[in-house]
Chimera marker file (.cmm) of the C-alpha trace (Angstrom):
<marker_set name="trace">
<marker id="1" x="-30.214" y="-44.959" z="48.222" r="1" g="1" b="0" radius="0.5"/>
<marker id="2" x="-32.331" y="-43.748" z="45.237" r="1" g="1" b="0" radius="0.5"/>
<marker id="3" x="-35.445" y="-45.279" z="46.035" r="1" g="1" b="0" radius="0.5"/>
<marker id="4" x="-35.025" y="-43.161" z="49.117" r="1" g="1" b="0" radius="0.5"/>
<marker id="5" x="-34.368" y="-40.245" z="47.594" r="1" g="1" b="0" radius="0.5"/>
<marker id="6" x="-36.708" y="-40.661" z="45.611" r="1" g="1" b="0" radius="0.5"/>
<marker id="7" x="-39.268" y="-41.333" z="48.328" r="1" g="1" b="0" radius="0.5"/>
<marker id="8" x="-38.379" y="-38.062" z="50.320" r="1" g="1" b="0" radius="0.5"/>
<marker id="9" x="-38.383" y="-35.881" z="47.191" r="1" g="1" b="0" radius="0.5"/>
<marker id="10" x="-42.219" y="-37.201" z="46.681" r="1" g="1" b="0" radius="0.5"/>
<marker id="11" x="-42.921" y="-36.344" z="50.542" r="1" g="1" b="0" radius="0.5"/>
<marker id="12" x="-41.541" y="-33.179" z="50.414" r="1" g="1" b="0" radius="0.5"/>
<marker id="13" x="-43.601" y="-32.150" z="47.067" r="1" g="1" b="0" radius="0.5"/>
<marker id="14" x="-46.722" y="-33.284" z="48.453" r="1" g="1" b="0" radius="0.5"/>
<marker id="15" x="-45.993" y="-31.653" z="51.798" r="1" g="1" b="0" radius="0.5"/>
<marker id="16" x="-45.226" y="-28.449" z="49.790" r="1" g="1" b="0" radius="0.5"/>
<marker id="17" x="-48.106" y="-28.999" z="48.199" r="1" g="1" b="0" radius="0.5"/>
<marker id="18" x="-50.051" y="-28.864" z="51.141" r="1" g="1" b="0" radius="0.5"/>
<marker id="19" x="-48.491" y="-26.103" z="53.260" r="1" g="1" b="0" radius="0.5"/>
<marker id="20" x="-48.661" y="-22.453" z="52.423" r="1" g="1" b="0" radius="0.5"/>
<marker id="21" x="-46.715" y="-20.498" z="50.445" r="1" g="1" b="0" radius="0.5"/>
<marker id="22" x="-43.777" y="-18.524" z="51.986" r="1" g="1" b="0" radius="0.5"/>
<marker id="23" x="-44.993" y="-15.292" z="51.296" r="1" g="1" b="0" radius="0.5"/>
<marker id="24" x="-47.807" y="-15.569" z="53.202" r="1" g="1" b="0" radius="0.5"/>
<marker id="25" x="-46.895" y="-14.679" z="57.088" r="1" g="1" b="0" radius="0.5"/>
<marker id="26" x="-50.141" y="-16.066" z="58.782" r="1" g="1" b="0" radius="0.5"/>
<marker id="27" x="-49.290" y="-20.287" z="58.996" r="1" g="1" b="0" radius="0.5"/>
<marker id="28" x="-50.177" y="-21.989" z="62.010" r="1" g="1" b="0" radius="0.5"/>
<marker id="29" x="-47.113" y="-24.002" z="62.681" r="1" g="1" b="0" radius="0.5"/>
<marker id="30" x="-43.702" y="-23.395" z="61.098" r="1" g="1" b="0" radius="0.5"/>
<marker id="31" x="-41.721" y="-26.674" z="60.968" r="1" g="1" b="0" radius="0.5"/>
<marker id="32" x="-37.463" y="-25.884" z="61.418" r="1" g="1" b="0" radius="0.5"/>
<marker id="33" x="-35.561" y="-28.134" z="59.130" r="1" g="1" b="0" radius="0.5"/>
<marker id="34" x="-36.398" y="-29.877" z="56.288" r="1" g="1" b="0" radius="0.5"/>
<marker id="35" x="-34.649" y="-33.393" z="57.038" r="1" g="1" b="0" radius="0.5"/>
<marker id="36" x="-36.012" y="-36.209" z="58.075" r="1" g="1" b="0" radius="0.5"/>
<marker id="37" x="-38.028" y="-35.226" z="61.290" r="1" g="1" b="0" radius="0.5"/>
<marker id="38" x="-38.985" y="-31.970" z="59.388" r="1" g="1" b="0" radius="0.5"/>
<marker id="39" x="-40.491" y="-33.885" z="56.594" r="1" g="1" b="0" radius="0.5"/>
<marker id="40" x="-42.285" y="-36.509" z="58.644" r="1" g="1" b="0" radius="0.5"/>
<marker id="41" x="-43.645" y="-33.620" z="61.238" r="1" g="1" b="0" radius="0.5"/>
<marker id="42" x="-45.218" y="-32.341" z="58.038" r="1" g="1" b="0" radius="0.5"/>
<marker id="43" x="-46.672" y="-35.534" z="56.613" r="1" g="1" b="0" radius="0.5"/>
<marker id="44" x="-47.724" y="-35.679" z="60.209" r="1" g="1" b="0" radius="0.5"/>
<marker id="45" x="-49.532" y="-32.934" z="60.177" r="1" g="1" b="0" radius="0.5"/>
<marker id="46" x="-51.280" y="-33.007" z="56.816" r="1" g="1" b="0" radius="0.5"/>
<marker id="47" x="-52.292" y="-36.911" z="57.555" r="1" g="1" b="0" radius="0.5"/>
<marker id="48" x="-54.391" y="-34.749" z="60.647" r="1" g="1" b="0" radius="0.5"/>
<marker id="49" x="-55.667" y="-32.109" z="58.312" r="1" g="1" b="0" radius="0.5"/>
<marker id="50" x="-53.342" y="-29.655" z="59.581" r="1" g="1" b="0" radius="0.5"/>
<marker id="51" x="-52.387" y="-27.778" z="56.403" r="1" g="1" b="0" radius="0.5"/>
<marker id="52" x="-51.376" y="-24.099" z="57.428" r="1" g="1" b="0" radius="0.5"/>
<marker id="53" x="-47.283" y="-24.935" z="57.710" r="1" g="1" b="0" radius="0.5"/>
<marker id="54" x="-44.397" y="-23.786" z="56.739" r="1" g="1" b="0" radius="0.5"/>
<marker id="55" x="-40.916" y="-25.761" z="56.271" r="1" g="1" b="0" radius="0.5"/>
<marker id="56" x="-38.057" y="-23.486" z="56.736" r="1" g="1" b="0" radius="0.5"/>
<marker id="57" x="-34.719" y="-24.853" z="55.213" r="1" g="1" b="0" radius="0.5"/>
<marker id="58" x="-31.313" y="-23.076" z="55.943" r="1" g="1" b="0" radius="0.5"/>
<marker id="59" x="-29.823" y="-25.118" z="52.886" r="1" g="1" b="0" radius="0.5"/>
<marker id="60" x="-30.488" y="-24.932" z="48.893" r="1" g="1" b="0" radius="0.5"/>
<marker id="61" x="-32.231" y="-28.916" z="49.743" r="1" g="1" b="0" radius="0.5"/>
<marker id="62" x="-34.006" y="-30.725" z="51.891" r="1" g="1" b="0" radius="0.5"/>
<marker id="63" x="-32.607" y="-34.001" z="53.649" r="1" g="1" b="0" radius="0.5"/>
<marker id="64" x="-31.016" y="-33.116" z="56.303" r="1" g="1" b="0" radius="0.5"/>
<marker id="65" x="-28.130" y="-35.306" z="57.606" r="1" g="1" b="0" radius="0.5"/>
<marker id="66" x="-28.884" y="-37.626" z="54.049" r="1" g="1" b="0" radius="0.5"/>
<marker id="67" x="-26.256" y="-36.548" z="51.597" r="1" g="1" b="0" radius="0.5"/>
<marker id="68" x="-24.105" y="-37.481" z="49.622" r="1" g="1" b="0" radius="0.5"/>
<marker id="69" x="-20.257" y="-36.572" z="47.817" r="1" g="1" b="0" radius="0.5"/>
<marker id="70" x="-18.498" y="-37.623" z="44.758" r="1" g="1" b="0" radius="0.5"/>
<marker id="71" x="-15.511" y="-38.980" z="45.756" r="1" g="1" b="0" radius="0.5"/>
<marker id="72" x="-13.143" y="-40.580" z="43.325" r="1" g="1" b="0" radius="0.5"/>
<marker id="73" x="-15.316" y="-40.889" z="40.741" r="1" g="1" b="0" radius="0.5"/>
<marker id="74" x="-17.855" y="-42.509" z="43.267" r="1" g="1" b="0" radius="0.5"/>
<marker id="75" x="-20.840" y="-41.548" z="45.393" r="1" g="1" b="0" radius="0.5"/>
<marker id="76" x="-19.886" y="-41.559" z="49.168" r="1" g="1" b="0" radius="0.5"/>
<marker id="77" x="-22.520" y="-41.825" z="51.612" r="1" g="1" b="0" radius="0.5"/>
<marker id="78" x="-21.279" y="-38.463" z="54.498" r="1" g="1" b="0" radius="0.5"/>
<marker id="79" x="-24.391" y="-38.791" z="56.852" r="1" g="1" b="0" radius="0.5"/>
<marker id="80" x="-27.566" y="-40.930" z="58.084" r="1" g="1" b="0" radius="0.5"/>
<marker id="81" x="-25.767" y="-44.170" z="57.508" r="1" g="1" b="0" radius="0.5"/>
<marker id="82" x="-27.055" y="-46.188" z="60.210" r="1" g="1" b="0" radius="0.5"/>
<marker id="83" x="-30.659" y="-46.595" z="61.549" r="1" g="1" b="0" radius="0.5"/>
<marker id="84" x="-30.584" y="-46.781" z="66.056" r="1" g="1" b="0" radius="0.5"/>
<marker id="85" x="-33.419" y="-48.177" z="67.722" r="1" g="1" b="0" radius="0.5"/>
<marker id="86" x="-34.349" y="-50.931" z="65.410" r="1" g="1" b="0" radius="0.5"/>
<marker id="87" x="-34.788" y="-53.887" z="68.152" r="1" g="1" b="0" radius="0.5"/>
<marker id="88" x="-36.251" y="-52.143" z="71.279" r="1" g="1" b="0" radius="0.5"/>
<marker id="89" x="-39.287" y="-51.825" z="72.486" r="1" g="1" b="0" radius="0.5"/>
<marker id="90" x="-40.406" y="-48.540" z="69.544" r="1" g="1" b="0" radius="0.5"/>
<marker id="91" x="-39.194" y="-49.293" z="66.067" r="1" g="1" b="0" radius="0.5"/>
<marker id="92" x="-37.122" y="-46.188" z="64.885" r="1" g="1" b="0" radius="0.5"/>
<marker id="93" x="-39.718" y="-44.642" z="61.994" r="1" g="1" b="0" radius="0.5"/>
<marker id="94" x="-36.655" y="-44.633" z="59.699" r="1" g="1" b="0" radius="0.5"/>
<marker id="95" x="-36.023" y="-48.089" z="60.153" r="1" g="1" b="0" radius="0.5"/>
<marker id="96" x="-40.049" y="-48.998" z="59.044" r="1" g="1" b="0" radius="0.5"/>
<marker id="97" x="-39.788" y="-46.866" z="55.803" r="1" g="1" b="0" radius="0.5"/>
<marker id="98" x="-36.534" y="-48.163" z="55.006" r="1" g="1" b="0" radius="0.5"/>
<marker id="99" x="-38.285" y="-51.737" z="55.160" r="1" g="1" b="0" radius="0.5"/>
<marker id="100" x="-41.368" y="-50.028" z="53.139" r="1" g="1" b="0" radius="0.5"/>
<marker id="101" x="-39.287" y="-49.387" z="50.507" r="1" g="1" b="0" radius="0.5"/>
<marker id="102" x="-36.855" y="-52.118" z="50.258" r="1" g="1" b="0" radius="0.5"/>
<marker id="103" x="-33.875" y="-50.730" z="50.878" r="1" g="1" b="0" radius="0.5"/>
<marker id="104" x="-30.776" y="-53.117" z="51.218" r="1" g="1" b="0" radius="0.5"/>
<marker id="105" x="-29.715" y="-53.535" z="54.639" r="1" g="1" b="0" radius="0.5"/>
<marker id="106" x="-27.021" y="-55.501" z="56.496" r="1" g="1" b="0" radius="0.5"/>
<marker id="107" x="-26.669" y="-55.472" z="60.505" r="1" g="1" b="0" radius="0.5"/>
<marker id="108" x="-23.690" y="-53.465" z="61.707" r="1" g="1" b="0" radius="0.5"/>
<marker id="109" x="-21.269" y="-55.882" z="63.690" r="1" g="1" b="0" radius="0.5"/>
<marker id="110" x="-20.410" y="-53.683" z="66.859" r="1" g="1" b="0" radius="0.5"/>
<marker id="111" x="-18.960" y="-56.283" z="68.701" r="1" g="1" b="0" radius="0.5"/>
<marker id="112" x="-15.105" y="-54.820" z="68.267" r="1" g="1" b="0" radius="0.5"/>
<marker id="113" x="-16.440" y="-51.235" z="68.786" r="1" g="1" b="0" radius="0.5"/>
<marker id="114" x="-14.129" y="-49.377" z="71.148" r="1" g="1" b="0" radius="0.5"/>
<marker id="115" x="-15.478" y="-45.679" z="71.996" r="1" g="1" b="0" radius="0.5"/>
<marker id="116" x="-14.321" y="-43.330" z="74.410" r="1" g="1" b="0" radius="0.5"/>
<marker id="117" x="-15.973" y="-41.329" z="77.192" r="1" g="1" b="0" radius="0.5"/>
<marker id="118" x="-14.804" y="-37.931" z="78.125" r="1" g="1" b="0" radius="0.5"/>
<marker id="119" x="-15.515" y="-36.590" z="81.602" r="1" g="1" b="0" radius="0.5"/>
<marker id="120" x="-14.808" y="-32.870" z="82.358" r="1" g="1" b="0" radius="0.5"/>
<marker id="121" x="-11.702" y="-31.811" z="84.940" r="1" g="1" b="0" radius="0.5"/>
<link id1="1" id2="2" r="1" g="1" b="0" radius="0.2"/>
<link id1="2" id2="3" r="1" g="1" b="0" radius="0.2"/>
<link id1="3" id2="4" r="1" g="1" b="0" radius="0.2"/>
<link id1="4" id2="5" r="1" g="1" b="0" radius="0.2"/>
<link id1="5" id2="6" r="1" g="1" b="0" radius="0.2"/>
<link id1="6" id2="7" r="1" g="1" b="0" radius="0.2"/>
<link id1="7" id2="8" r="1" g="1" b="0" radius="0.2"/>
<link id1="8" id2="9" r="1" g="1" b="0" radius="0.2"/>
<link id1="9" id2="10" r="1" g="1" b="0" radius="0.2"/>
<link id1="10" id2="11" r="1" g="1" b="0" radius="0.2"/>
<link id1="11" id2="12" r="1" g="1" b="0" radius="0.2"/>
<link id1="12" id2="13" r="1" g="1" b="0" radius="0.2"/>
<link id1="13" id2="14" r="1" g="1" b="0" radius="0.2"/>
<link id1="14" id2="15" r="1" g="1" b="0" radius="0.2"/>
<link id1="15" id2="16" r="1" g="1" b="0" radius="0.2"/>
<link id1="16" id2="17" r="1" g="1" b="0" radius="0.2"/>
<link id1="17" id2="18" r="1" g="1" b="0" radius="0.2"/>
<link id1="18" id2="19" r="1" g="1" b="0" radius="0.2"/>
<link id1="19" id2="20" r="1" g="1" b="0" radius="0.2"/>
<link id1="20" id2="21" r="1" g="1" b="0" radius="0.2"/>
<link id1="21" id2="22" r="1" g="1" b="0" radius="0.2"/>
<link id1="22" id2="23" r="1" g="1" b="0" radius="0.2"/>
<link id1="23" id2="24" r="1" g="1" b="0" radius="0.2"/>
<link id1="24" id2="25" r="1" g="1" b="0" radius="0.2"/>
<link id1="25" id2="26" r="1" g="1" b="0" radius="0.2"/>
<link id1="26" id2="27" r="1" g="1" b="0" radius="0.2"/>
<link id1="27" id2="28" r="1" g="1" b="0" radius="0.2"/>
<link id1="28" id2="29" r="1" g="1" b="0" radius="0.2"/>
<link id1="29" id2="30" r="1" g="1" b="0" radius="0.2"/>
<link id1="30" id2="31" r="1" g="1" b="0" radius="0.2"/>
<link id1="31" id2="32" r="1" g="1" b="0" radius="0.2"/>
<link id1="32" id2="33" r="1" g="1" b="0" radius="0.2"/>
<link id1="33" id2="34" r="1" g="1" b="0" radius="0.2"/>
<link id1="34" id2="35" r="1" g="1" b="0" radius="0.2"/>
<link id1="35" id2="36" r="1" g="1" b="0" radius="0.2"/>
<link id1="36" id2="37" r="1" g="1" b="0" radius="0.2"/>
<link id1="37" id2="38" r="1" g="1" b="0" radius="0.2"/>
<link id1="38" id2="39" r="1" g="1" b="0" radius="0.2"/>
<link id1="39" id2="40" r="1" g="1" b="0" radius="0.2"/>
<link id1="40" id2="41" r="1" g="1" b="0" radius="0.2"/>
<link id1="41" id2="42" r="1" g="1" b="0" radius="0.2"/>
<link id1="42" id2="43" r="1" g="1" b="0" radius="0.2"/>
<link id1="43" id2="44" r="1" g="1" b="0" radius="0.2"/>
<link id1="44" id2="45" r="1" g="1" b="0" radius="0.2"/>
<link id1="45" id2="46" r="1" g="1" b="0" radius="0.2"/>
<link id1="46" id2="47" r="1" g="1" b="0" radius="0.2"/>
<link id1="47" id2="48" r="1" g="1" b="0" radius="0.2"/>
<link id1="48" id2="49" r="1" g="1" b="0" radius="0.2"/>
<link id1="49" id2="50" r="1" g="1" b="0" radius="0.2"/>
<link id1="50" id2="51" r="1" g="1" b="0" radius="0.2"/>
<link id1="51" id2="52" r="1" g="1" b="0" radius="0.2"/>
<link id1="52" id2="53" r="1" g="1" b="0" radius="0.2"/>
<link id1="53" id2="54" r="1" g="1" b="0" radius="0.2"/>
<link id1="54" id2="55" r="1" g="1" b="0" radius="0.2"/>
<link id1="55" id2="56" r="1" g="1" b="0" radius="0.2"/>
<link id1="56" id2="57" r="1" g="1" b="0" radius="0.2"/>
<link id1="57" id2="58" r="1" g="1" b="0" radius="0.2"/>
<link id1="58" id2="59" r="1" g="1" b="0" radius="0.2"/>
<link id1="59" id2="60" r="1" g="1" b="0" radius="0.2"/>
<link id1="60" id2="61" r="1" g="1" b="0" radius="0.2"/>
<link id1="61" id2="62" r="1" g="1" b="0" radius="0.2"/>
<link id1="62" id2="63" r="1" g="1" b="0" radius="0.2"/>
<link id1="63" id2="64" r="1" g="1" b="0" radius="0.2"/>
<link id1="64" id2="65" r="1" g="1" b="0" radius="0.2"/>
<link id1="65" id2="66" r="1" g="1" b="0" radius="0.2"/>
<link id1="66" id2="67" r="1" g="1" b="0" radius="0.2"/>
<link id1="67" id2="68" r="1" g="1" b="0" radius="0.2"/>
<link id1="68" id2="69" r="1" g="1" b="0" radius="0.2"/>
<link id1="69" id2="70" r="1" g="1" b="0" radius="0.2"/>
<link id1="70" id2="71" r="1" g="1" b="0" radius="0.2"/>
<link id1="71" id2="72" r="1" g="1" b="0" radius="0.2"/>
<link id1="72" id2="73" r="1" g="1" b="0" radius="0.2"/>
<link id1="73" id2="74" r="1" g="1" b="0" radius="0.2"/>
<link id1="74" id2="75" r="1" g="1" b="0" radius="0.2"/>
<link id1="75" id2="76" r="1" g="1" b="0" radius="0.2"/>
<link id1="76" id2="77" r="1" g="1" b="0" radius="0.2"/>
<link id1="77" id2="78" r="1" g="1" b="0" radius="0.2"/>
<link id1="78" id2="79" r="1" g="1" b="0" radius="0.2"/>
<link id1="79" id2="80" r="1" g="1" b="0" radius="0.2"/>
<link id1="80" id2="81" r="1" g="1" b="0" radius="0.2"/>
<link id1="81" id2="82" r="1" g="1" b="0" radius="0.2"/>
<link id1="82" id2="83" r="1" g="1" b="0" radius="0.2"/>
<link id1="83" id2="84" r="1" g="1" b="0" radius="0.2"/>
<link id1="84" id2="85" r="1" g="1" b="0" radius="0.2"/>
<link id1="85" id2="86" r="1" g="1" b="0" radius="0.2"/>
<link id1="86" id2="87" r="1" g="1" b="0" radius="0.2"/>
<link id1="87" id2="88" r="1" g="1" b="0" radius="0.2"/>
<link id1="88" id2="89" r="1" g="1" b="0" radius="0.2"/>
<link id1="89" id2="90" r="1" g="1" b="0" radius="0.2"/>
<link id1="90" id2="91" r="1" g="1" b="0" radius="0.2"/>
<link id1="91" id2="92" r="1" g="1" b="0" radius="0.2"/>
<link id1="92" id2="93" r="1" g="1" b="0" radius="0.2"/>
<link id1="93" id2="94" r="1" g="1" b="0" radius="0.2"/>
<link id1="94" id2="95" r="1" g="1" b="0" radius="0.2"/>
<link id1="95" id2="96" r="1" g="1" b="0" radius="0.2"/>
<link id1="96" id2="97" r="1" g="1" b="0" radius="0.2"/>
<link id1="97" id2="98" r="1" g="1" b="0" radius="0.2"/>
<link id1="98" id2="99" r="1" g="1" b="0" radius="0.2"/>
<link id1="99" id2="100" r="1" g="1" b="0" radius="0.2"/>
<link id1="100" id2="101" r="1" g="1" b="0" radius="0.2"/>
<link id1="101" id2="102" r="1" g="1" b="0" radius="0.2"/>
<link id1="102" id2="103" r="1" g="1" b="0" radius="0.2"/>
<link id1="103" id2="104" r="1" g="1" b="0" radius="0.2"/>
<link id1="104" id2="105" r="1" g="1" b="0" radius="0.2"/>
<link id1="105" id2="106" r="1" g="1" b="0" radius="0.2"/>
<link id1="106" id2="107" r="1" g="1" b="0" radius="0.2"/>
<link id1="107" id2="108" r="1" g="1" b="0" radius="0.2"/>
<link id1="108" id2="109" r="1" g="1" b="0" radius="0.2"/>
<link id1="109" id2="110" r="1" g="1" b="0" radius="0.2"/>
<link id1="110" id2="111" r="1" g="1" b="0" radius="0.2"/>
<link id1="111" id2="112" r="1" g="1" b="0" radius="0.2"/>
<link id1="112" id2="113" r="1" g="1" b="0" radius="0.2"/>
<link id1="113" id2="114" r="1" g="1" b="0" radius="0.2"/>
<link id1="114" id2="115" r="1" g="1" b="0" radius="0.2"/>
<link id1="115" id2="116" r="1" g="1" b="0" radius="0.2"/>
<link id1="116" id2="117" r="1" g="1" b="0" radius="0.2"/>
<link id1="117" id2="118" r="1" g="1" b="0" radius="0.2"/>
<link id1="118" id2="119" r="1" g="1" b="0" radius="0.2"/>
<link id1="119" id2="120" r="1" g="1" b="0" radius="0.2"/>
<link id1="120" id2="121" r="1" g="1" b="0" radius="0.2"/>
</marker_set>
């Protein structure tokens, strides 16, 4: 999980970087949400030479659903701890970076899942 901390804190500084400051009220896109699909929309943008955004963040840190807790003396993982769409037809963008970096994964065994679906009355 560091080296992808790591890796987000260095996109967000160089998307920062990039984008205008928050004083100034004339940007050209403003970006909602600095997780994951706020941080790549602006690496998306500045990779196009699109460099007049804003990121607005309702928290004190960027990330989004990646977090974590101390827990008994222990970090606990509370959010973005699985990666969908890794063997259709589009590779999740997660997924690739994840493999970029060389994070350790293992394949989720969902064969004893049980869910339940709720229909309205």
């Amino acid at each position: 999980m560091a080296k992808f901390t790591v890796l987000c804190v260095l996109l967000v500084l160089g998307v920062a970087a990039s984008s205008v400051s928050s004083q100034d009220s004339n940007v050209d896109v403003i970006i909602i949400g600095a997780g994951m699909s706020g941080i790549a929309a602006g690496k998306t943008l500045t990779e196009n030479g699109i460099t007049n955004f804003i990121i607005l963040e309702a928290t004190d840190r960027v990330g989004g659903r990646i977090r974590n807790t101390d827990f008994a003396g222990l970090k606990v993982e509370m959010g973005a701890n699985w990666v969908e769409g890794v063997n259709g037809k589009e590779i999740n963008p997660a997924w690739t970076l994840a493999q970029q970096v060389q994070l350790r994964t293992i394949q989720t065994d969902t064969s004893n899942l049980s869910s339940n679906v709720y229909t309205a009355l």
